[in-house]
C-alpha atoms as a printed R data frame, in Angstrom:
    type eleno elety resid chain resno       x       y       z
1   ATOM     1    CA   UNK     A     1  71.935  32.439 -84.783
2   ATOM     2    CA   UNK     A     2  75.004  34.733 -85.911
3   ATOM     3    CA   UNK     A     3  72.808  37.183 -88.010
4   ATOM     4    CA   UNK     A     4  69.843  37.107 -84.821
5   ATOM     5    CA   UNK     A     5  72.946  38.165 -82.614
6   ATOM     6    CA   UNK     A     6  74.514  40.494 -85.074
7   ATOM     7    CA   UNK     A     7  70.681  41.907 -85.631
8   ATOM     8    CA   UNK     A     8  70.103  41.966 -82.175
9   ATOM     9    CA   UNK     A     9  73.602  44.174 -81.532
10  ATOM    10    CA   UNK     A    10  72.815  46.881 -84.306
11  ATOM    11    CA   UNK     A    11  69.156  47.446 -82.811
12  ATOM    12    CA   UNK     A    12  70.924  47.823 -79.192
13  ATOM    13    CA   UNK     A    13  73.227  50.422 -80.615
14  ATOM    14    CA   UNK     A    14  70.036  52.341 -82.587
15  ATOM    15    CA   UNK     A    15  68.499  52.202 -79.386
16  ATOM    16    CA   UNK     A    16  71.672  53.731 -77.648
17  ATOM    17    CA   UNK     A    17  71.984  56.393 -80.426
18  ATOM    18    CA   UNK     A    18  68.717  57.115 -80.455
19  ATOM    19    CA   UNK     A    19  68.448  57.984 -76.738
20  ATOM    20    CA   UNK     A    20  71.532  60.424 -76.931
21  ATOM    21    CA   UNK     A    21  70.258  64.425 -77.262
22  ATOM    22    CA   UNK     A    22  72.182  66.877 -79.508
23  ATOM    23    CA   UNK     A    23  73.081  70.120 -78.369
24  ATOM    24    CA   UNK     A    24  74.849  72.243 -80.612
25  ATOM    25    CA   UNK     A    25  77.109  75.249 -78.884
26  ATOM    26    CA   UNK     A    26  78.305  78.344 -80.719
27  ATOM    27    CA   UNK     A    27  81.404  79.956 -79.248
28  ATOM    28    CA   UNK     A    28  82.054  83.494 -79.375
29  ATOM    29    CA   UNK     A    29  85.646  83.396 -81.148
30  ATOM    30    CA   UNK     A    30  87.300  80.787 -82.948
31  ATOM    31    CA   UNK     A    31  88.863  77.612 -80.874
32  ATOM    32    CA   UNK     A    32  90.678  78.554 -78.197
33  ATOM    33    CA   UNK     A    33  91.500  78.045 -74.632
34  ATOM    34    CA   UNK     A    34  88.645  80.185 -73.800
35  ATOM    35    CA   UNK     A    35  86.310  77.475 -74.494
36  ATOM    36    CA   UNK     A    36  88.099  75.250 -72.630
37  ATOM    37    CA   UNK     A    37  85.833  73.727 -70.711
38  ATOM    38    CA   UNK     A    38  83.774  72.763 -73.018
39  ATOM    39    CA   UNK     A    39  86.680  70.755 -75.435
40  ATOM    40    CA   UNK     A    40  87.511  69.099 -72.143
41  ATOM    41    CA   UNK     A    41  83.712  68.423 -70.990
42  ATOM    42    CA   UNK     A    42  83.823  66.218 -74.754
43  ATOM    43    CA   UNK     A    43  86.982  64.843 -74.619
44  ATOM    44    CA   UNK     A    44  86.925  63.675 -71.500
45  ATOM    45    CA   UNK     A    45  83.711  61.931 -71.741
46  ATOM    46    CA   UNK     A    46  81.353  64.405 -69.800
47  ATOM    47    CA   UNK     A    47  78.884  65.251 -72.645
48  ATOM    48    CA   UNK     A    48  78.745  61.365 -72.738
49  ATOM    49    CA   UNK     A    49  78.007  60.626 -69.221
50  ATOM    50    CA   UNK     A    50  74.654  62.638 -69.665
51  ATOM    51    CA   UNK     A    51  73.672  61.193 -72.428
52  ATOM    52    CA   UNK     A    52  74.340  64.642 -74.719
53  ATOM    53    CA   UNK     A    53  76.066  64.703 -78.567
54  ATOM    54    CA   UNK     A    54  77.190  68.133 -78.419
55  ATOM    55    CA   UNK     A    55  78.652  70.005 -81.339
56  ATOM    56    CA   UNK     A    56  80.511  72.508 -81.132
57  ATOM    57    CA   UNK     A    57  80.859  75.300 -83.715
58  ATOM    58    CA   UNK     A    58  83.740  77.759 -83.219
59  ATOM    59    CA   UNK     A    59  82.996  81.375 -84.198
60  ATOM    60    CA   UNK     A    60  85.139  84.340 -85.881
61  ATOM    61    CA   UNK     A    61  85.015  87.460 -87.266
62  ATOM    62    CA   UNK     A    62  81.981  87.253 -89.321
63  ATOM    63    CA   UNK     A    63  80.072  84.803 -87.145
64  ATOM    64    CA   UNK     A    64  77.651  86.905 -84.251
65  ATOM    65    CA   UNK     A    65  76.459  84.129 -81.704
66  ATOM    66    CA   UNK     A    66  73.652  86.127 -81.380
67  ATOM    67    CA   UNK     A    67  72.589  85.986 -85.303
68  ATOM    68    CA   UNK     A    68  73.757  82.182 -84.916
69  ATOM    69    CA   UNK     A    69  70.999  81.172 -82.593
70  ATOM    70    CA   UNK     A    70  68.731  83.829 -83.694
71  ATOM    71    CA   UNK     A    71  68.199  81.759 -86.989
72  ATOM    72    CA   UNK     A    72  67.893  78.048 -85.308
73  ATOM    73    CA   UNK     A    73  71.631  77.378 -85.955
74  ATOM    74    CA   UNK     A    74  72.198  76.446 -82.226
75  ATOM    75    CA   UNK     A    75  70.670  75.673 -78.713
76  ATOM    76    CA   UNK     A    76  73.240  77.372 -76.802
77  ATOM    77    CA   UNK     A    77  75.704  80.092 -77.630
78  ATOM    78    CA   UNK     A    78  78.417  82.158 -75.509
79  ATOM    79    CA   UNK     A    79  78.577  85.430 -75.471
80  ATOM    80    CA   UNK     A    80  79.280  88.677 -73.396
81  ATOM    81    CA   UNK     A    81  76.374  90.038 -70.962
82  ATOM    82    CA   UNK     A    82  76.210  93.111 -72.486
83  ATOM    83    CA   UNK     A    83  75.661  91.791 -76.264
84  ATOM    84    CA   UNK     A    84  72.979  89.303 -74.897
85  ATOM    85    CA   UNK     A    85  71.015  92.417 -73.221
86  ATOM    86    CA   UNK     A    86  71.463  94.551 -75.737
87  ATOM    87    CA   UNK     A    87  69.955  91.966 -78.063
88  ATOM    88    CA   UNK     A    88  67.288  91.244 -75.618
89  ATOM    89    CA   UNK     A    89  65.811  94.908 -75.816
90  ATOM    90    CA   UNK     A    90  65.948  94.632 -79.271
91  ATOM    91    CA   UNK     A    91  63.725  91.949 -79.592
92  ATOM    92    CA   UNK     A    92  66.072  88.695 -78.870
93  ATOM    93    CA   UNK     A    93  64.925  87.501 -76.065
94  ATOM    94    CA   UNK     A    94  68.014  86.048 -74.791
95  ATOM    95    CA   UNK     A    95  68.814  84.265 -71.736
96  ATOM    96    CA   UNK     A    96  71.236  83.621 -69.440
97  ATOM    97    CA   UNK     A    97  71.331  79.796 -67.902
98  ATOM    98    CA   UNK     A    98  75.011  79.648 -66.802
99  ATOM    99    CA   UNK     A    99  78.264  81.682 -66.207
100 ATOM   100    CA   UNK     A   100  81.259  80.027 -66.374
101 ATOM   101    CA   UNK     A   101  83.701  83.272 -66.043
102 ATOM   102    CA   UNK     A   102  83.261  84.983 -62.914
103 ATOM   103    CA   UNK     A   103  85.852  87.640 -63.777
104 ATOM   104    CA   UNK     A   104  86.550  90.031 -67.346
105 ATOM   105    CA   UNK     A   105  89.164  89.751 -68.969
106 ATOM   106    CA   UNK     A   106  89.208  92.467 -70.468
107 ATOM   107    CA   UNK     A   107  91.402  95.626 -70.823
108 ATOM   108    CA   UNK     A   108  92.787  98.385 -72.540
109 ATOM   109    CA   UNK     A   109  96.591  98.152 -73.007
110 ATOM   110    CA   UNK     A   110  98.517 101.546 -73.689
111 ATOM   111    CA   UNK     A   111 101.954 102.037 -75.376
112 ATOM   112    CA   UNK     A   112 103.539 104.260 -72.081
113 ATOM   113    CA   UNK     A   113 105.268 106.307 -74.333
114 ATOM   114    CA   UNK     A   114 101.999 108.144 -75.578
115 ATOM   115    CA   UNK     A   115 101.856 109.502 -72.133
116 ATOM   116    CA   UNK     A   116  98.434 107.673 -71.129
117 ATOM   117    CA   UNK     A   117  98.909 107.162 -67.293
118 ATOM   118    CA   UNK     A   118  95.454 107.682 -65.780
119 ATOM   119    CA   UNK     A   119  92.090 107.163 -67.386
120 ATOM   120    CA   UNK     A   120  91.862 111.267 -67.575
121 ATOM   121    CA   UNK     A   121  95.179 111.124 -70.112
122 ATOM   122    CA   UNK     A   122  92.270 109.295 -72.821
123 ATOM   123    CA   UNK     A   123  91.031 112.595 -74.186
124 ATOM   124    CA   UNK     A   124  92.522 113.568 -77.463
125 ATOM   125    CA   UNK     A   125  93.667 110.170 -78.002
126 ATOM   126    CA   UNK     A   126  93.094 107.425 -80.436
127 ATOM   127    CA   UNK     A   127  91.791 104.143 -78.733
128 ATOM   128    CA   UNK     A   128  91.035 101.217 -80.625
129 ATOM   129    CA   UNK     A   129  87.896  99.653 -79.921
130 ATOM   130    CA   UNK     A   130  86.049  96.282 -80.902
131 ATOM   131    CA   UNK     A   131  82.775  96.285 -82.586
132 ATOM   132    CA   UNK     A   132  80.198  94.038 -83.163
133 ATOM   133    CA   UNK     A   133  78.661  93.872 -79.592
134 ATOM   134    CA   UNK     A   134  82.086  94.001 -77.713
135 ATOM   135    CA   UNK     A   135  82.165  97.890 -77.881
136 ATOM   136    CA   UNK     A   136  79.246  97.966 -75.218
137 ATOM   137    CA   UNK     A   137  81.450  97.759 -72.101
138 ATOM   138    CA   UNK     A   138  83.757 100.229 -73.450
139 ATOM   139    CA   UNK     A   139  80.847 102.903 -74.404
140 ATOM   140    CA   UNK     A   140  79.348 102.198 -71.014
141 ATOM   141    CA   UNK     A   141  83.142 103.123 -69.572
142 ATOM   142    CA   UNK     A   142  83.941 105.857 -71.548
143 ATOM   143    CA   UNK     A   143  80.153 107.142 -70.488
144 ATOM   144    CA   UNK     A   144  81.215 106.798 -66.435
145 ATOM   145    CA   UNK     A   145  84.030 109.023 -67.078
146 ATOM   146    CA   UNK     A   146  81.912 111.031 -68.658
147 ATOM   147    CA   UNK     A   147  84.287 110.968 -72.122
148 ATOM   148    CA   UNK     A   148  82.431 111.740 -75.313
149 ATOM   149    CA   UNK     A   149  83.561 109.188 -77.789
150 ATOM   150    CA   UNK     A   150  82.978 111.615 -81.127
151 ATOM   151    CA   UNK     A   151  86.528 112.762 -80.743
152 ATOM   152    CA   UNK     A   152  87.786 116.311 -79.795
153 ATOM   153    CA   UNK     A   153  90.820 117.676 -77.312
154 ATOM   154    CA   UNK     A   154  88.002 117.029 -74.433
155 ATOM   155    CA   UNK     A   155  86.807 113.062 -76.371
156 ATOM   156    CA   UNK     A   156  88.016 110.262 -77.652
157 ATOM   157    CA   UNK     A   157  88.544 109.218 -81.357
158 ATOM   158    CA   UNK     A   158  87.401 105.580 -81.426
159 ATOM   159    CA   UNK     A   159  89.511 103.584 -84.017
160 ATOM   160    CA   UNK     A   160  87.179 100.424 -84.979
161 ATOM   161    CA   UNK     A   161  89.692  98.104 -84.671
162 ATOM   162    CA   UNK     A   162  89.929  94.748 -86.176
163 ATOM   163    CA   UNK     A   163  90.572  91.682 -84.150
164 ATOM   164    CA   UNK     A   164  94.349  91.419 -83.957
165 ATOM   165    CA   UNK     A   165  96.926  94.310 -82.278
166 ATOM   166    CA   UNK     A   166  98.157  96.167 -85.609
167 ATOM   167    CA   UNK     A   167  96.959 100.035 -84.618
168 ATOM   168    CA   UNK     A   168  99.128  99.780 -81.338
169 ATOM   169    CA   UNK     A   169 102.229  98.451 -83.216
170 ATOM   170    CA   UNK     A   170 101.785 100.532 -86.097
171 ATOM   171    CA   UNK     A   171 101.025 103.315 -83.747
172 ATOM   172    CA   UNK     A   172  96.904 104.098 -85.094
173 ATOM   173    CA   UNK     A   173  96.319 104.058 -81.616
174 ATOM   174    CA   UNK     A   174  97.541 105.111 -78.218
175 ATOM   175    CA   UNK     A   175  95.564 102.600 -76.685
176 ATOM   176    CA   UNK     A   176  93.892  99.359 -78.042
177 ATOM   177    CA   UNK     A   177  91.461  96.286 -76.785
178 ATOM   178    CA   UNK     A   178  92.999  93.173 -75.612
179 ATOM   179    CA   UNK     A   179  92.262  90.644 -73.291
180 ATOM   180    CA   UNK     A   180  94.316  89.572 -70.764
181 ATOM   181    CA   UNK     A   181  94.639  85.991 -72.006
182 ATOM   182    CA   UNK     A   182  95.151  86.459 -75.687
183 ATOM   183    CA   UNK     A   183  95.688  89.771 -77.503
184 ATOM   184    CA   UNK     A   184  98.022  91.435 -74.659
185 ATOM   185    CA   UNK     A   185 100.296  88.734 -75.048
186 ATOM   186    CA   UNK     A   186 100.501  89.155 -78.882
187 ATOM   187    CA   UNK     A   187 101.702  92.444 -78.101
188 ATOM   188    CA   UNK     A   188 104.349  91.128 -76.097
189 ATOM   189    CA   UNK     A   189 105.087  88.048 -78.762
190 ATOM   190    CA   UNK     A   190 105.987  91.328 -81.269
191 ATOM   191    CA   UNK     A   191 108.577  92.623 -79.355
192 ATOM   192    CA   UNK     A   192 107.265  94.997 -77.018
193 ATOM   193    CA   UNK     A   193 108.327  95.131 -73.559
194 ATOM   194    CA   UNK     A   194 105.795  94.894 -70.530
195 ATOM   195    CA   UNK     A   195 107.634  98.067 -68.612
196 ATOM   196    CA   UNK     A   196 106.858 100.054 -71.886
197 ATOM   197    CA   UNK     A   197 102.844  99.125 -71.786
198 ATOM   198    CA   UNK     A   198  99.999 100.607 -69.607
199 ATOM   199    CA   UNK     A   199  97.018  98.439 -68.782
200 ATOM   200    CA   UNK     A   200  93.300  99.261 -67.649
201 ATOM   201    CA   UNK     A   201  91.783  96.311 -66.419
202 ATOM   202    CA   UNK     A   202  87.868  96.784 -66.602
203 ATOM   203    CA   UNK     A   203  88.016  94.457 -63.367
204 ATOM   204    CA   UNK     A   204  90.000  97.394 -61.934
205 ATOM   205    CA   UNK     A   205  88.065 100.229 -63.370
206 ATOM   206    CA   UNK     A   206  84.570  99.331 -61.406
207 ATOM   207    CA   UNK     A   207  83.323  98.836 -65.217
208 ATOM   208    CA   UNK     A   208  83.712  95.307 -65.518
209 ATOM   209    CA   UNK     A   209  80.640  93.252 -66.823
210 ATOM   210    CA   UNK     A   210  79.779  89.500 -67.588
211 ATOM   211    CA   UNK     A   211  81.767  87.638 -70.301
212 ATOM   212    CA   UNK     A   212  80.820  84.135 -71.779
213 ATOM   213    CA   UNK     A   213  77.860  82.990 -70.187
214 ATOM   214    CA   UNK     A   214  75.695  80.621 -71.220
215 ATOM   215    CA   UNK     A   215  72.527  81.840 -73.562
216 ATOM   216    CA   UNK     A   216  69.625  80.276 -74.904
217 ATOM   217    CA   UNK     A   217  66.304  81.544 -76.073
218 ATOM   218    CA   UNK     A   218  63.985  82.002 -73.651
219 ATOM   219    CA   UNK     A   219  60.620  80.253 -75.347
220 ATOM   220    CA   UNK     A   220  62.876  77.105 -75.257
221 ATOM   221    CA   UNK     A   221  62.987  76.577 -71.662
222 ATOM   222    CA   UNK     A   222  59.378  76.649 -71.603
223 ATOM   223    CA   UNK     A   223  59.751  72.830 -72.950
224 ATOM   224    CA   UNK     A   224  60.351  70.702 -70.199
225 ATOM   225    CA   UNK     A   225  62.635  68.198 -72.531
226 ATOM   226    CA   UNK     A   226  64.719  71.033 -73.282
227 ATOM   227    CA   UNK     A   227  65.475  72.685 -69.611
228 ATOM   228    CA   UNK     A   228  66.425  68.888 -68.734
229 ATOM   229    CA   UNK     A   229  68.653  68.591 -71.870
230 ATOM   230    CA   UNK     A   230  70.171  71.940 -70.128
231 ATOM   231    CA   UNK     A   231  70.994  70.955 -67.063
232 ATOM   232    CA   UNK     A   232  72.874  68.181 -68.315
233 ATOM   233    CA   UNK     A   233  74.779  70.217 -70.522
234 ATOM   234    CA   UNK     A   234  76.157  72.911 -67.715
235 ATOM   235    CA   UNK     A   235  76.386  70.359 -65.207
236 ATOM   236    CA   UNK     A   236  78.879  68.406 -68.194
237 ATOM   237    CA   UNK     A   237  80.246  71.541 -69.223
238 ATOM   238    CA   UNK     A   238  81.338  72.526 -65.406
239 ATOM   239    CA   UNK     A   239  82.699  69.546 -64.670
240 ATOM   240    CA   UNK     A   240  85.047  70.221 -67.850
241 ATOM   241    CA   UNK     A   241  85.873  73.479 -66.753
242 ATOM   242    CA   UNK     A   242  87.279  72.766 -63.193
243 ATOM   243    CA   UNK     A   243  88.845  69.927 -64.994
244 ATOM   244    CA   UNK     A   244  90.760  72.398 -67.611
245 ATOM   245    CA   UNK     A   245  91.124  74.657 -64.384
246 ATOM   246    CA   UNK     A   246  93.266  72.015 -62.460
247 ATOM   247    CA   UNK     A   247  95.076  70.617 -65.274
248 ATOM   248    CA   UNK     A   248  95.198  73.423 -67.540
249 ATOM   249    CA   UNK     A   249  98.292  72.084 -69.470
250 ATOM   250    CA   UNK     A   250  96.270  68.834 -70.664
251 ATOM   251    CA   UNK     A   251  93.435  71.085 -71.219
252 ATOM   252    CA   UNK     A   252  95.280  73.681 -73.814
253 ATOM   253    CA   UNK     A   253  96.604  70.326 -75.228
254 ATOM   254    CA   UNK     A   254  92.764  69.020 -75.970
255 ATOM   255    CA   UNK     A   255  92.153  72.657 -77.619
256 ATOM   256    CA   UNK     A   256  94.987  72.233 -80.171
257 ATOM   257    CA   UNK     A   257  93.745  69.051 -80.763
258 ATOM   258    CA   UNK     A   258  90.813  70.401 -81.636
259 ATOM   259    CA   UNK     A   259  91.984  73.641 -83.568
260 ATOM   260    CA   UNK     A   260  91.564  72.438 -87.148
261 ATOM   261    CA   UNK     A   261  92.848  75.522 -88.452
262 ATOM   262    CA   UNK     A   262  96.248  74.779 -86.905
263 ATOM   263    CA   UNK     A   263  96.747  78.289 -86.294
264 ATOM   264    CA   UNK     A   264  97.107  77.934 -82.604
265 ATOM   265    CA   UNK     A   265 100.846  77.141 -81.012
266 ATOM   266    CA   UNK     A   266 101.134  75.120 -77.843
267 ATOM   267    CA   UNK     A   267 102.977  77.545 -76.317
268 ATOM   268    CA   UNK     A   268 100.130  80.375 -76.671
269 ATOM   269    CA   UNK     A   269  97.514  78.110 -75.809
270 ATOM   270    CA   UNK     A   270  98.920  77.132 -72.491
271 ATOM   271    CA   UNK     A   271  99.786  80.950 -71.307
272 ATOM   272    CA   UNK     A   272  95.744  81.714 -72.365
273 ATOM   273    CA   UNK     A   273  94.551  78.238 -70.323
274 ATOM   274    CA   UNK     A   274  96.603  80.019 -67.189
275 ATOM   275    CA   UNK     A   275  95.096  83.378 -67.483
276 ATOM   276    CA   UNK     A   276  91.794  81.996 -68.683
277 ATOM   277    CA   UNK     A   277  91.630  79.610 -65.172
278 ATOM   278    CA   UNK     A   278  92.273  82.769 -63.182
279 ATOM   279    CA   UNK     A   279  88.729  84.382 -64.738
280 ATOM   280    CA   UNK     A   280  86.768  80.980 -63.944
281 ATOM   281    CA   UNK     A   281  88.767  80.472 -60.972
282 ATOM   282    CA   UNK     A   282  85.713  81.056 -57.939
283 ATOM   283    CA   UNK     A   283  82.789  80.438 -60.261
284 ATOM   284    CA   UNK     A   284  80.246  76.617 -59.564
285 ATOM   285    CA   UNK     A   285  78.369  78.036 -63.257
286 ATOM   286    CA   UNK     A   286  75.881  79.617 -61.356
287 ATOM   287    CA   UNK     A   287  75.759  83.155 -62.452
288 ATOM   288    CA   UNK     A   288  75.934  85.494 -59.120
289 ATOM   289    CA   UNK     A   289  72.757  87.890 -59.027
290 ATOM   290    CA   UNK     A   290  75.185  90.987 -57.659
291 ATOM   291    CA   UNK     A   291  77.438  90.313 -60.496
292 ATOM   292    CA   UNK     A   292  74.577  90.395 -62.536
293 ATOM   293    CA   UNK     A   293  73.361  93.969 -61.338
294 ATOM   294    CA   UNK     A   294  76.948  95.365 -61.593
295 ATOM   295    CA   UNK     A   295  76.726  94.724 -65.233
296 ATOM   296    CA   UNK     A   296  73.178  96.253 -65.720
297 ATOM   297    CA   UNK     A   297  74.184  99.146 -63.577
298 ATOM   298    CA   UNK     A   298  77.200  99.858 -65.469
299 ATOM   299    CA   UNK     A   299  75.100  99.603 -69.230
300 ATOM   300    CA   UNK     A   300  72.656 101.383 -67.788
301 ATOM   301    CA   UNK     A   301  75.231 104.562 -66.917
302 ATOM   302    CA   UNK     A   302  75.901 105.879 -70.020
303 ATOM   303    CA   UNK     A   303  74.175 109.201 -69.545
304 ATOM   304    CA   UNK     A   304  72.554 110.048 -72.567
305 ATOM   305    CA   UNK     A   305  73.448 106.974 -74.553
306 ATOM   306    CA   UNK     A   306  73.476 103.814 -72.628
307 ATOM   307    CA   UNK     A   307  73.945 100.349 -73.912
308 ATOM   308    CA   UNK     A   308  70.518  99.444 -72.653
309 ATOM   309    CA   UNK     A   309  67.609 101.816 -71.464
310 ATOM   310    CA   UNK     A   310  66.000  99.832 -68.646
311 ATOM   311    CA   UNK     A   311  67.027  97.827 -66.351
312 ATOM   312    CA   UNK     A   312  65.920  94.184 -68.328
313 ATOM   313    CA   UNK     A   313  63.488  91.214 -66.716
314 ATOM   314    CA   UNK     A   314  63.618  87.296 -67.192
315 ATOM   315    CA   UNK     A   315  67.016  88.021 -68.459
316 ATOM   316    CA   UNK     A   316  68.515  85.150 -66.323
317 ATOM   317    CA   UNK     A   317  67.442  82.245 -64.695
318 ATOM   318    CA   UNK     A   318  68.520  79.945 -61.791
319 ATOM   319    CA   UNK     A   319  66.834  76.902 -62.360
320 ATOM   320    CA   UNK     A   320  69.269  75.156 -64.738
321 ATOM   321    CA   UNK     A   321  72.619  75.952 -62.373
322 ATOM   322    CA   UNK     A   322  70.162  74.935 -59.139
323 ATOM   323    CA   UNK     A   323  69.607  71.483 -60.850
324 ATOM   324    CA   UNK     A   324  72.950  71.106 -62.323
325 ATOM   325    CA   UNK     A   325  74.887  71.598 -59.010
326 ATOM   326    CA   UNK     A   326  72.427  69.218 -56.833
């Protein structure tokens, strides 16, 4: 009777295990507060509740989300509207389910002593720039001001900059990329005092597009099984970000937790889980159509070289957010 129990206990687990889906979720960058939402969403039971395993795969320097899922290594990936359209044109046909951030959070951040007050003070300067699909909002920028980026008294010399802040503390650069929950603030961990900094908040600008939405590819969600398995997984991974939104201490707590690097501090982690709230502050996951054209407008405006040469189609859908958020 024991073993017939016992027997009978192991099958109803199997059963259990077998009904759970895997997802597997590439970030953009390595773990972070800026995934927030989606540590909480597993922690906290979320994935669970749907019925979802969910992995989750930080990224890094030499990881491209877009290469990641590209080559079957993962249903879902986040990354920055204008690397997912950019890809798209090229023949990844990438798209957008969800968007957590409603706001960018990204900016350029000047040393005030190279005398960079206005946007018209970038010519002849040095600005540090990051590649591998993050320089499209800045080309698309640079392209509204009408600033040649090949260098010149009248251009810009575009420093390729790695992901860290050395060319503004070693000087490189008058200006370099940071984001307004992570890299400004290591500028300001080295010693250097806000009231000797100038910022340009893309937000600010007029030239701010979509950062880390929600991509899959888009002969997926032709299966049925799989749009399901998506709605489950925004509609988890929402509730985890107004979670890490309204307790954002406990929620830079559950990224350490899961940093296995150890290279994150709890003191950094809870400054980027305040500024990262402020960016999905205002967003339910569904990605807002005008915010949408914004972005494609802006990639679209750079003159003879835009990010993107026509304005894209099927590069979004409603359907999973419209589900999710019944």
């Amino acid at each position: 009777m024991k073993r017939l129990m016992t027997t009978a206990l192991f099958a109803g687990f199997a059963a259990g295990a077998a009904q759970a889906e895997d997802v597997t979720l590439q970030l953009k960058w390595v773990t972070q507060a800026q995934f927030a939402g989606y540590y909480v969403a597993q922690e906290k039971g979320f994935y669970d509740e749907e019925g979802l395993t969910v992995t989750i795969k930080p990224g890094g320097p030499d990881i491209a989300p877009t290469q990641v899922i590209a080559g079957g290594g993962a249903d879902v990936v986040v990354d920055w509207m204008p690397s997912a359209l950019a890809a798209r044109e090229k023949g990844l046909p990438l798209v957008n389910i969800a968007q957590p951030f409603k706001s960018s959070g990204m900016m350029l951040t000047c040393l005030a002593e190279n005398g960079v007050k206005g946007p018209e003070d970038f010519k002849g300067k040095t600005l540090g720039v990051w590649f591998y699909g993050n320089e499209y909002p800045f080309l698309s920028w640079m392209a509204t001001l009408g600033i040649p980026t090949t260098g010149g008294a009248d251009g810009v010399e575009v420093l390729k900059q790695g992901f860290n802040v050395d060319p503004l503390l070693q000087k490189q650069a008058a200006c370099i990329s940071t984001m307004t929950y992570n890299e400004y603030w290591q500028v300001i961990d080295a010693g250097i005092a806000e009231s000797d900094l100038v910022t340009f908040k893309y937000e600010d600008q007029g030239v701010a597009t979509l950062e880390d939405g929600l991509y899959v590819l888009e002969d997926k969600l032709a299966d049925p099984a799989f749009e399901e398995k998506m709605v489950k997984f925004v509609r988890a991974s929402m509730k985890g970000w107004k979670y890490a939104e309204e307790n954002p201490d406990e929620a830079a707590m559950i990224v350490l937790e899961n940093d296995e690097t150890g290279a994150q501090t709890e003191s950094h982690q809870k400054r980027m889980m305040a500024e990262v709230a402020k960016l999905t502050a205002g967003s339910t996951g569904a990605l807002d159509v005008a915010d949408y054209e914004r972005t494609v407008a802006t990639l679209l405006g750079g003159g003879s070289d835009p990010v993107i040469s026509a304005a894209p189609e099927g590069a979004y859908t409603l359907a999973i957010t419209d589900k999710a958020l019944q």
